[in-house]
Backbone as XML, in Angstrom:
<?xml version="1.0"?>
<chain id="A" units="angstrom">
  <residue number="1" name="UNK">
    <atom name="N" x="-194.680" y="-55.141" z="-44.109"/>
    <atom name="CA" x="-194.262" y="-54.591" z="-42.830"/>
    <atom name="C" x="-192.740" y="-54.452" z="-42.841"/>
  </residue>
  <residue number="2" name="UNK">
    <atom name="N" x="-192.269" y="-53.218" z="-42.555"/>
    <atom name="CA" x="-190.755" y="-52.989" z="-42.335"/>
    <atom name="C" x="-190.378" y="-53.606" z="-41.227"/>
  </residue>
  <residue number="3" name="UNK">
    <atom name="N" x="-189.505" y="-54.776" z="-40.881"/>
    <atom name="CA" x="-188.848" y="-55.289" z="-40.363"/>
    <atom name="C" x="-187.351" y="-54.262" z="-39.417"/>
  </residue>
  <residue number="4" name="UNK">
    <atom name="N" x="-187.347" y="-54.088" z="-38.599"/>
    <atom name="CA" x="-186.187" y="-53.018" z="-37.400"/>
    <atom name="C" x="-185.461" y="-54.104" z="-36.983"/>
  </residue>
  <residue number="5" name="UNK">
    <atom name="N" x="-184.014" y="-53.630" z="-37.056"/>
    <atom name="CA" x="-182.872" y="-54.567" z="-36.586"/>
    <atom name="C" x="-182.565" y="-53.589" z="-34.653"/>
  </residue>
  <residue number="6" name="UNK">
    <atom name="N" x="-182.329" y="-54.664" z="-33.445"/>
    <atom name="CA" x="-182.407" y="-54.177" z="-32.717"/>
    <atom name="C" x="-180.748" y="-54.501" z="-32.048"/>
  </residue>
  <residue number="7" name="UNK">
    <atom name="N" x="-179.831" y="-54.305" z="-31.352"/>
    <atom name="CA" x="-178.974" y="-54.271" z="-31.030"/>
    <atom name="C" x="-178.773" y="-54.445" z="-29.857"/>
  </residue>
  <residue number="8" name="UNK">
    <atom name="N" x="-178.481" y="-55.939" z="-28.832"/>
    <atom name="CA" x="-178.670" y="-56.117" z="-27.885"/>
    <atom name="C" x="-177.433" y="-56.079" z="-26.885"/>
  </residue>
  <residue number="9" name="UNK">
    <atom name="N" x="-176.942" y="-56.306" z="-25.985"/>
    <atom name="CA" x="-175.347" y="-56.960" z="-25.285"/>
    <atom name="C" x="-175.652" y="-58.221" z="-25.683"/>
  </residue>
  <residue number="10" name="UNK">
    <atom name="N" x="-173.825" y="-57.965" z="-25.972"/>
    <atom name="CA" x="-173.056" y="-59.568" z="-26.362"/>
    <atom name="C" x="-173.381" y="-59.859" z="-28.516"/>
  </residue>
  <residue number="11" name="UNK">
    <atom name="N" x="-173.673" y="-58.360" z="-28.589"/>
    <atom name="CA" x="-173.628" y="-58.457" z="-29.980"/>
    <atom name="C" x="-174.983" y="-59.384" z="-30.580"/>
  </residue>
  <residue number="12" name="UNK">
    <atom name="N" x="-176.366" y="-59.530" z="-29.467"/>
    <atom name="CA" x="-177.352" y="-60.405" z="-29.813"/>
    <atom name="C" x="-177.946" y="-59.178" z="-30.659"/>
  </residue>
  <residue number="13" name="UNK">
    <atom name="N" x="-178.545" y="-59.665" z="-32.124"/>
    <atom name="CA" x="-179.648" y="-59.331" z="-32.735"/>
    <atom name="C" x="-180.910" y="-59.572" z="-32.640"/>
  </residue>
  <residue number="14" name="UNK">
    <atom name="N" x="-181.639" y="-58.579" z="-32.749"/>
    <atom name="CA" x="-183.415" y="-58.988" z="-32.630"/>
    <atom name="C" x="-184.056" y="-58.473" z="-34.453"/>
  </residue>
  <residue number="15" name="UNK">
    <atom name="N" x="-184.291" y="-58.725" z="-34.767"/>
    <atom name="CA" x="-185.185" y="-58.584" z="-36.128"/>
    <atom name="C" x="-186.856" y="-58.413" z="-35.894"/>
  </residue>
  <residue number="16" name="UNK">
    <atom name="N" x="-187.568" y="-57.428" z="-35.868"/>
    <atom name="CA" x="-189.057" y="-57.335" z="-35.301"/>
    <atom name="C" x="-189.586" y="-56.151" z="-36.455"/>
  </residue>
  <residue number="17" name="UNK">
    <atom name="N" x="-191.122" y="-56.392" z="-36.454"/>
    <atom name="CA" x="-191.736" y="-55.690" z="-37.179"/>
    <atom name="C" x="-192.355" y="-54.742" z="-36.607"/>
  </residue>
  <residue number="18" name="UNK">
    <atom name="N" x="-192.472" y="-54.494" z="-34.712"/>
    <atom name="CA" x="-193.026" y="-54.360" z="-33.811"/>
    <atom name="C" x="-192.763" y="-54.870" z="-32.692"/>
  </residue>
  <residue number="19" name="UNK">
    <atom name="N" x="-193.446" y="-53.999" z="-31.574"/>
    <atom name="CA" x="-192.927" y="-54.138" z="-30.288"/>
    <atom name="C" x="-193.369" y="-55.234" z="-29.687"/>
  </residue>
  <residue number="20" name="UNK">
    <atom name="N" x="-194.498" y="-55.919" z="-30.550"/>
    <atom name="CA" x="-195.098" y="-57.597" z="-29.691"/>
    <atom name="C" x="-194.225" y="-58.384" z="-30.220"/>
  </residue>
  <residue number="21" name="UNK">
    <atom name="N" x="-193.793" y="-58.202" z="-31.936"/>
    <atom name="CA" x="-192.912" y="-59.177" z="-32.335"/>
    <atom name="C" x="-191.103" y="-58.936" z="-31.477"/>
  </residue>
  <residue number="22" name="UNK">
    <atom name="N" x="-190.964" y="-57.879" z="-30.908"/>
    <atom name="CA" x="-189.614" y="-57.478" z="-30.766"/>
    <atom name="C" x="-189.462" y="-58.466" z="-29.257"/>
  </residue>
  <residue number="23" name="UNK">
    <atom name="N" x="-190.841" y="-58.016" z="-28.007"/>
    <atom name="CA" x="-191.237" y="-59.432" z="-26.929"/>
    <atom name="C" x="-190.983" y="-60.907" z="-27.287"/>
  </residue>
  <residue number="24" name="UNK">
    <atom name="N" x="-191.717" y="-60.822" z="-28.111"/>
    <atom name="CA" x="-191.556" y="-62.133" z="-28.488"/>
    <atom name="C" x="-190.539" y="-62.971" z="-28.915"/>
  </residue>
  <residue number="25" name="UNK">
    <atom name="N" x="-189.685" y="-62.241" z="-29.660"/>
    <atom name="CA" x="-188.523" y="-63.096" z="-30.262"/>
    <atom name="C" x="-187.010" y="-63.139" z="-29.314"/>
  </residue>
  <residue number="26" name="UNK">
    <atom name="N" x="-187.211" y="-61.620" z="-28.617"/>
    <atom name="CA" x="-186.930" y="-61.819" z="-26.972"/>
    <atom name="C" x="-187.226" y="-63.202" z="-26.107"/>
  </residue>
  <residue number="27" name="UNK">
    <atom name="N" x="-188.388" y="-63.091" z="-25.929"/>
    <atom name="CA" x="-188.453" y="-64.140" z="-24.851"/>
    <atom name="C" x="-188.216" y="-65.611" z="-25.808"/>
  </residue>
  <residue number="28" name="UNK">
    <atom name="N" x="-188.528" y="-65.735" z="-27.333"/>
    <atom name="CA" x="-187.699" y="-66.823" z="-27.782"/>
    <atom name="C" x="-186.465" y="-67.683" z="-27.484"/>
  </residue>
  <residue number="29" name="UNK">
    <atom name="N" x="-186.007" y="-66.510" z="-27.836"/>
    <atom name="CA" x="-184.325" y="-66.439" z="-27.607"/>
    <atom name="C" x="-183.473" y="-66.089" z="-26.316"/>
  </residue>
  <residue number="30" name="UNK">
    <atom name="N" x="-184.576" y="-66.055" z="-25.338"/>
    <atom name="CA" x="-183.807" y="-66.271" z="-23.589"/>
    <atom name="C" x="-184.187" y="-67.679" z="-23.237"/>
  </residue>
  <residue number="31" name="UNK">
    <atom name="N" x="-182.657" y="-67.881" z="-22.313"/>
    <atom name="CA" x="-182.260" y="-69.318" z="-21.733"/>
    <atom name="C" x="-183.453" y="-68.862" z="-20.303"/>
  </residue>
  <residue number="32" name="UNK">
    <atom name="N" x="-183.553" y="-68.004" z="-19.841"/>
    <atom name="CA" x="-184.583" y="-67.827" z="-18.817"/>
    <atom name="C" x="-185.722" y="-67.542" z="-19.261"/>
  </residue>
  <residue number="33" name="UNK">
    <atom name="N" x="-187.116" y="-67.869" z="-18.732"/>
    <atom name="CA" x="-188.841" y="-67.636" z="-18.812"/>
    <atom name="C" x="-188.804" y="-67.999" z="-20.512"/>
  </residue>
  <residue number="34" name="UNK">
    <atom name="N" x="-188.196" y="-68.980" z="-21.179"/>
    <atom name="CA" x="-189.167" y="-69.075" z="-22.768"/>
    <atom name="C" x="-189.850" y="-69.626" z="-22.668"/>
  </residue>
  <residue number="35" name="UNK">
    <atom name="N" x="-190.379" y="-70.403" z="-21.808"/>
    <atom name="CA" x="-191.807" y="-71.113" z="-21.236"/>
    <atom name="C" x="-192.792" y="-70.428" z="-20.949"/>
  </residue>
  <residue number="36" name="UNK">
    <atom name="N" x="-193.104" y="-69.267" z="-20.923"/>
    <atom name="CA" x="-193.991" y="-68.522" z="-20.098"/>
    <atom name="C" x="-194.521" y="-67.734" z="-21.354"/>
  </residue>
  <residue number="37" name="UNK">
    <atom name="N" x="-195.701" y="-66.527" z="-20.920"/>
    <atom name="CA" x="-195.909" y="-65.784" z="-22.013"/>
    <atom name="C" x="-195.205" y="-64.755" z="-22.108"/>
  </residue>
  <residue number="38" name="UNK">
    <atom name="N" x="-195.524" y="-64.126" z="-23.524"/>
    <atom name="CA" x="-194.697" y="-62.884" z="-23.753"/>
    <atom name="C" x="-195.111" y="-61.783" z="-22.455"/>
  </residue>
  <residue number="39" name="UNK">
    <atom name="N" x="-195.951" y="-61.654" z="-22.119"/>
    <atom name="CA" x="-196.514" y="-60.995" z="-21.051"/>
    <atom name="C" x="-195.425" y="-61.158" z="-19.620"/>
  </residue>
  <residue number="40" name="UNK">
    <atom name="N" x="-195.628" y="-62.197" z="-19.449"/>
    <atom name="CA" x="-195.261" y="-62.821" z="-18.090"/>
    <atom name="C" x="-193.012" y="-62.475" z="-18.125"/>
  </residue>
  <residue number="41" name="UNK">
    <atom name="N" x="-192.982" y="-63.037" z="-19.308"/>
    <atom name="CA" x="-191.627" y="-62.433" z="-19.892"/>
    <atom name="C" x="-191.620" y="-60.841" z="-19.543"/>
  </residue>
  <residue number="42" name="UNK">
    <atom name="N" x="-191.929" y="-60.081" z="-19.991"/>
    <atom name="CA" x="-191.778" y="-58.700" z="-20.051"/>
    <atom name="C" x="-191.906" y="-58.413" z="-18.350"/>
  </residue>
  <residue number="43" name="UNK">
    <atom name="N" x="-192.894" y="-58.696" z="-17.508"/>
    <atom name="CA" x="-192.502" y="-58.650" z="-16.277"/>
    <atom name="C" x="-191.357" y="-59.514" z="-15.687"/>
  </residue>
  <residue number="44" name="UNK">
    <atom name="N" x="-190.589" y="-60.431" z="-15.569"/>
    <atom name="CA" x="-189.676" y="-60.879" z="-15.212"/>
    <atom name="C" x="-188.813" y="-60.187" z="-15.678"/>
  </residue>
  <residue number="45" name="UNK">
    <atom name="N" x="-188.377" y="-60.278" z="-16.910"/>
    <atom name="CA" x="-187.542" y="-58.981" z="-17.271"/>
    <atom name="C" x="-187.089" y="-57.736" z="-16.662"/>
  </residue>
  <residue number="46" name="UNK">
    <atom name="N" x="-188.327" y="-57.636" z="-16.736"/>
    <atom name="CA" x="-188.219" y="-56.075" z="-15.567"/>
    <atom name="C" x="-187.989" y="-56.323" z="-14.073"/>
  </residue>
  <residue number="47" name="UNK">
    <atom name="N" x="-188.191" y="-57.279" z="-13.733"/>
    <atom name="CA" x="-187.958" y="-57.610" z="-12.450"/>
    <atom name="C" x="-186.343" y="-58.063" z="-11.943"/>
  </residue>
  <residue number="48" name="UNK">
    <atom name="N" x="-185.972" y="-58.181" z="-12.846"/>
    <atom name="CA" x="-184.333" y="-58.908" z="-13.258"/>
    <atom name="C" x="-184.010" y="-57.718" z="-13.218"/>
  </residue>
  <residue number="49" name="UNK">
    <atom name="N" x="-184.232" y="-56.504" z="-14.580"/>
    <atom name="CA" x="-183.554" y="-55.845" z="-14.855"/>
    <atom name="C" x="-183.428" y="-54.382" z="-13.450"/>
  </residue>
  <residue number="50" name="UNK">
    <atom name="N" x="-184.319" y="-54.356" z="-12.712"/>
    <atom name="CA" x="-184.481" y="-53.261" z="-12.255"/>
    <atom name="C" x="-183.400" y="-53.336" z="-10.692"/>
  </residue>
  <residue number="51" name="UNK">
    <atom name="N" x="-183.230" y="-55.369" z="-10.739"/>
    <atom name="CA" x="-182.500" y="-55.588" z="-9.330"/>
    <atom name="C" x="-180.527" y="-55.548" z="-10.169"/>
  </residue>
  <residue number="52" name="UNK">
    <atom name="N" x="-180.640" y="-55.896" z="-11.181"/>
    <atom name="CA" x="-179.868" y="-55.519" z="-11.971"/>
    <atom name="C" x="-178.660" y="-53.847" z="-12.293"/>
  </residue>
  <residue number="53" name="UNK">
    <atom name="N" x="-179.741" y="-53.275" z="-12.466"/>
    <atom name="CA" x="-179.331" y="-51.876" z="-13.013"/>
    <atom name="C" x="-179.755" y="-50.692" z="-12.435"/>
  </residue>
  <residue number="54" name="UNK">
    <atom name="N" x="-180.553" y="-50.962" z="-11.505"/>
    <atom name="CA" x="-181.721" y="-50.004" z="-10.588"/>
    <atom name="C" x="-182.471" y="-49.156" z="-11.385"/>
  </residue>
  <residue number="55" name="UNK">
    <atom name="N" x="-182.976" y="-49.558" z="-12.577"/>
    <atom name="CA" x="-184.045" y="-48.700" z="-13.418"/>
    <atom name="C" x="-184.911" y="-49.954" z="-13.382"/>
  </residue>
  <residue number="56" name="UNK">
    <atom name="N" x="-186.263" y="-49.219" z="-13.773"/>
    <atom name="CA" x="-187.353" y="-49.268" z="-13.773"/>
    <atom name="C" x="-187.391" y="-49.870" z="-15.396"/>
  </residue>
  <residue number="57" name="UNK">
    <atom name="N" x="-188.246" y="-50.115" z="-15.835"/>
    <atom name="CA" x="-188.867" y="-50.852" z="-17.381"/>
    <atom name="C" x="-190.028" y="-51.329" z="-17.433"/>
  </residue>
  <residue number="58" name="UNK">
    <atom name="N" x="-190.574" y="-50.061" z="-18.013"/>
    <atom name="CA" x="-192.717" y="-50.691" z="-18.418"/>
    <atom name="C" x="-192.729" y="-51.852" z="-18.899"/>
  </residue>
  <residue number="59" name="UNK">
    <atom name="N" x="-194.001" y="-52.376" z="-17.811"/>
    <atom name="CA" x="-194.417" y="-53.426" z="-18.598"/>
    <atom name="C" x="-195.904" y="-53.860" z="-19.261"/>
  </residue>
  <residue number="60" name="UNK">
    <atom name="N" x="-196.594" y="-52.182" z="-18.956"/>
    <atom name="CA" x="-198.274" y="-52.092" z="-19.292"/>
    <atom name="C" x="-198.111" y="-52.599" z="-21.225"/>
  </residue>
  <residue number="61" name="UNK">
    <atom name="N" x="-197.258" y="-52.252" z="-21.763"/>
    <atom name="CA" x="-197.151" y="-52.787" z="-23.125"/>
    <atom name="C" x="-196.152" y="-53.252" z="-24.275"/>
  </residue>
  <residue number="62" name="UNK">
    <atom name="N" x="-196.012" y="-53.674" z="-24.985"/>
    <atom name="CA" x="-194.733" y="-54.163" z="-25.599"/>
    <atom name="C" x="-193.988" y="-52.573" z="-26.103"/>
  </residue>
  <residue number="63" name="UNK">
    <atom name="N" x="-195.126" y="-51.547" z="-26.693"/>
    <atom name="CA" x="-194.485" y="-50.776" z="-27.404"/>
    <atom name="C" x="-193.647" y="-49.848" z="-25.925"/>
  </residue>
  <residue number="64" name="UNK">
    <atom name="N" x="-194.100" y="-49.865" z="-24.733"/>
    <atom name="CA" x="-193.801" y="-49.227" z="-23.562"/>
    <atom name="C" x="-192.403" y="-49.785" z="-23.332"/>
  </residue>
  <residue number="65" name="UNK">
    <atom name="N" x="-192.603" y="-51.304" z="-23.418"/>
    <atom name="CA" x="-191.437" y="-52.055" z="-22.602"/>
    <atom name="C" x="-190.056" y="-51.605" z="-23.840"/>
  </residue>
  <residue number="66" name="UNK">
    <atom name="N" x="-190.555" y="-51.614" z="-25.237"/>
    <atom name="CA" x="-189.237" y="-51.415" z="-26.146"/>
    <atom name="C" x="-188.703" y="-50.231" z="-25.922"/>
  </residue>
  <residue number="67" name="UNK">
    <atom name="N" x="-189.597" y="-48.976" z="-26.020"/>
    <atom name="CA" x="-188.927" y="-47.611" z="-25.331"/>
    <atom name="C" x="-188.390" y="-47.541" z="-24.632"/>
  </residue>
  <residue number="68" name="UNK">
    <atom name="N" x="-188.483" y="-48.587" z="-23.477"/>
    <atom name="CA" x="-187.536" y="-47.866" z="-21.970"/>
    <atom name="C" x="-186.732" y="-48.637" z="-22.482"/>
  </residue>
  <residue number="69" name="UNK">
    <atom name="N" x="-186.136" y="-50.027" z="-22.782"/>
    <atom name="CA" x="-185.497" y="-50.915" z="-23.370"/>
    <atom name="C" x="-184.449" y="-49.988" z="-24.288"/>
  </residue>
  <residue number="70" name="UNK">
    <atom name="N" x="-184.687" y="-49.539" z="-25.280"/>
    <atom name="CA" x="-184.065" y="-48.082" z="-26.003"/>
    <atom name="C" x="-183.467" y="-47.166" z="-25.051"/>
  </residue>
  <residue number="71" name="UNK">
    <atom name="N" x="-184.501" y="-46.489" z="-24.198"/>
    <atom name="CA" x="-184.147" y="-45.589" z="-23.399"/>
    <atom name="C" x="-182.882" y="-45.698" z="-22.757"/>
  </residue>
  <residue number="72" name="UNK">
    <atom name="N" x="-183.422" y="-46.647" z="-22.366"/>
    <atom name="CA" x="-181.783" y="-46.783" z="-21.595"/>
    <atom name="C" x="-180.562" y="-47.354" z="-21.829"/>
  </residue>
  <residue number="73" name="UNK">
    <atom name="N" x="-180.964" y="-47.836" z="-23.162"/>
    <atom name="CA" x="-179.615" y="-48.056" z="-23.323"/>
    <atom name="C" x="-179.647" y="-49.639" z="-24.010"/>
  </residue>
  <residue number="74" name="UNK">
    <atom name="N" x="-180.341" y="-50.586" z="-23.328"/>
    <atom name="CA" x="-180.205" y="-51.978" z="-23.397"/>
    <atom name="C" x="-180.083" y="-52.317" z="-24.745"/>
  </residue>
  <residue number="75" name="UNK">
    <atom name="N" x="-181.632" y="-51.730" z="-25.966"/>
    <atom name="CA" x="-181.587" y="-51.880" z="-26.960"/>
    <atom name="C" x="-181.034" y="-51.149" z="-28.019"/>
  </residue>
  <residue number="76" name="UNK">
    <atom name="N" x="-180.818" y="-50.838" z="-29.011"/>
    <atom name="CA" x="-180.283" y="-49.800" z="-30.095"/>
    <atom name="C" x="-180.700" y="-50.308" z="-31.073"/>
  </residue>
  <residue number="77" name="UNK">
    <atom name="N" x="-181.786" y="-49.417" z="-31.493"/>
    <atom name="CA" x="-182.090" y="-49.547" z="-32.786"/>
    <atom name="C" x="-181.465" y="-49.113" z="-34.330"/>
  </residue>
  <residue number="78" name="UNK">
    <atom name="N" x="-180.932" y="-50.501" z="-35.019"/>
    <atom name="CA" x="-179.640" y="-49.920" z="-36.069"/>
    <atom name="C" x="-180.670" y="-49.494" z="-37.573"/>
  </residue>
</chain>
C-alpha cells in the first residue's frame, strides 16, 4: 500500500495509506476526542471546524471527510 504524506497547520504531518487510516492517526494525534471513535472524531471535528471557519466538512465517510479536509484547504497533500 502507498503510504500519502498529508500537510496539516503548525507544520503537523499525517502519513496514511487511506482515508480511515488518515481519521485515525488524526484523531491519534489530537489533544481533543482521542478517546472516542474515529467516527465520533470526524463529527466533532466538523463540529469545531464549521463554528471555527464557517464551512461545512462530511462526515458520512473518511474518504468524504479527507476531500473536504483538502478542499479547503486544511489538508495538502505533498
Amino acid at each position: 500500500m502507498n503510504k500519502k504524506t498529508y500537510m496539516l497547520p503548525g507544520d503537523e504531518r499525517i502519513v496514511a495509506g487511506n482515508a480511515k487510516e488518515f481519521v485515525h492517526e488524526l484523531r491519534v494525534g489530537s489533544w481533543m476526542d482521542s478517546d472516542c471513535t474515529d467516527e465520533q472524531y470526524m463529527h466533532n471535528f466538523a463540529e469545531r471546524y464549521v463554528v471555527q471557519s464557517g464551512v461545512r466538512i462530511a462526515t458520512d465517510t473518511p474518504e468524504k471527510f479527507l476531500a473536504d479536509l483538502i478542499r479547503t484547504g486544511y489538508a495538502k497533500e505533498m
